[in-house]
N, C-alpha and C positions, 0 to 999 in steps of 0.2 A: 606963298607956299609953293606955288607952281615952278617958282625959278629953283627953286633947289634940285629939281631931279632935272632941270637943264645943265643946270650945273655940273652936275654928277658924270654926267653924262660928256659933256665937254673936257672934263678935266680926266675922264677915263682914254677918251679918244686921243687928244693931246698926247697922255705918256704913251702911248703905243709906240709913236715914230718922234722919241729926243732928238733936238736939234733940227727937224723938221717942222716947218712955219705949217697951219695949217690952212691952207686955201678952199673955198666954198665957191661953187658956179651956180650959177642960177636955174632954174629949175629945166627940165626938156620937155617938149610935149613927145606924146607916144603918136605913131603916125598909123594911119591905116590905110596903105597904096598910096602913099604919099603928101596926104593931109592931117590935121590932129584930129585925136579923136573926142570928140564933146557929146556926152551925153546928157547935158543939162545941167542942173543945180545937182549936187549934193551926189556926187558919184560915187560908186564903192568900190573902186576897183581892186582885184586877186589875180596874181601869178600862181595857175597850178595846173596841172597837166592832166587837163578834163579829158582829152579823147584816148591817154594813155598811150602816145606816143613816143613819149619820151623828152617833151618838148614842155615847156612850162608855157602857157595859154593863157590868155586876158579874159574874166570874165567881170563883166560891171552892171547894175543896178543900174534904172534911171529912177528918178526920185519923181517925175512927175508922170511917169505910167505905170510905174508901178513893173516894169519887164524886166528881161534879165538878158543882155547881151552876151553871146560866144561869139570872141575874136579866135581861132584856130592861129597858132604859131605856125610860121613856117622854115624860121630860120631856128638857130641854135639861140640859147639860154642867153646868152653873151652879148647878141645881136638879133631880139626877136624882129618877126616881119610879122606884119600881119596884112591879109586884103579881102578887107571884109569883112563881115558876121552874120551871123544867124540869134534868131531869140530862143532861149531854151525854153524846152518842151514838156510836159507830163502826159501820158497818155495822148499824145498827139493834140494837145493844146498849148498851147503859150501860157508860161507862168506868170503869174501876173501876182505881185504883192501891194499891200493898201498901203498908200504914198498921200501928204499934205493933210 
């Protein structure tokens, strides 16, 4: 049942560009100051522009503390950058959600 909406989905993408072969690369890691970024088993990562600057922003779960990482963009949308993060906060605590 699963392969039909792969399907669907292949065969949508295909007619887009006829006579166009279509080629797949393999995946990229996202880097932060120059390294990839791992935050454990079962990541969650979001593109969305948490500090509202205009900039779409990495924010990711780890799964085995339960925290919630902000990477702040610092390039454009096209070509993010990131160097570094912070754990989001509530009331001046670290979020923390129940993980394993």
């Amino acid at each position: 049942m699963q392969k039909l909406p792969m399907l669907v989905v292949v065969t949508f993408l295909a007619s887009l560009a006829p006579g166009v072969a279509t080629r797949f690369t393999g995946p990229e890691m996202i880097e932060d100051n120059g390294s990839p970024i791992d935050v454990g088993y079962y990541g969650a990562p979001v593109m969305f522009d948490w500090n509202q600057d205009g900039a779409k922003d990495l924010v990711c779960g780890q799964f085995t503390s339960g925290m919630i990482r902000f990477y702040p963009n610092l390039g454009p949308d096209t070509a993010p950058v990131f160097n570094g993060f912070s754990y989001l906060e509530a009331d001046g605590a670290q979020i923390t959600l129940p993980s394993g």
